[in-house]
C-alpha positions in Angstrom: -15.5 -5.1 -4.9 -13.7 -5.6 -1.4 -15.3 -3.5 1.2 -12.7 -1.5 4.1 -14.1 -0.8 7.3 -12.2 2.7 8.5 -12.3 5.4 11.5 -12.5 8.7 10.1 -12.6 11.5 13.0 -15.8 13.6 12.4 -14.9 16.6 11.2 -13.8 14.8 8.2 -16.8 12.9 7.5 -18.8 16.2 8.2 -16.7 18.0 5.6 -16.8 15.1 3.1 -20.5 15.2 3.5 -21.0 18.7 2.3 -19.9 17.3 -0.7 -21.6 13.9 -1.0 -25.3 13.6 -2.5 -28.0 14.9 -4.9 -26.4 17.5 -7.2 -23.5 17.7 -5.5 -19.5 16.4 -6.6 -20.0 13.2 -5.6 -23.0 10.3 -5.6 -22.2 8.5 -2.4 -19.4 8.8 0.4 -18.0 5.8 -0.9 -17.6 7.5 -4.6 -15.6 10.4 -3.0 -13.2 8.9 -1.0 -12.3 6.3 -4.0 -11.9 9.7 -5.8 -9.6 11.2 -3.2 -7.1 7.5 -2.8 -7.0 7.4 -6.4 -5.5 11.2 -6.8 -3.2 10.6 -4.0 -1.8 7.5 -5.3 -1.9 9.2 -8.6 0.6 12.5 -6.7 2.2 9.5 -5.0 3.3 8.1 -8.8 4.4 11.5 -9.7 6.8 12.1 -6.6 8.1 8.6 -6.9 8.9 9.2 -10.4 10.9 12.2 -9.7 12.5 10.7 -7.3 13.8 7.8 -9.6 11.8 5.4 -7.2 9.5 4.8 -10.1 9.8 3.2 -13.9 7.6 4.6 -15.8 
């Protein structure tokens, strides 16, 4: 799997944390934000096929 080197500011990384580890929605950081581009590019699908920009 390709790795991607980001800046994130901190307050985002300190709120993604809360969610990140043992019991918690999500097993690693990298786990949630795979989570989070797949749902946007998921919304992303969904506005492009109302918008006719999208066959499907």
């Amino acid at each position: 799997m390709p790795k991607v080197s980001v800046e994130i500011p901190q307050e985002l990384l300190d709120d993604l944390n809360k969610h990140v580890g043992d019991n918690k929605k999500f097993v690693s950081q990298s786990d949630a934000i795979r989570t989070a581009i797949r749902k946007m590019l998921d919304m992303m699908d969904d506005i492009d096929r109302r918008h006719g920009r999208l066959n499907q």
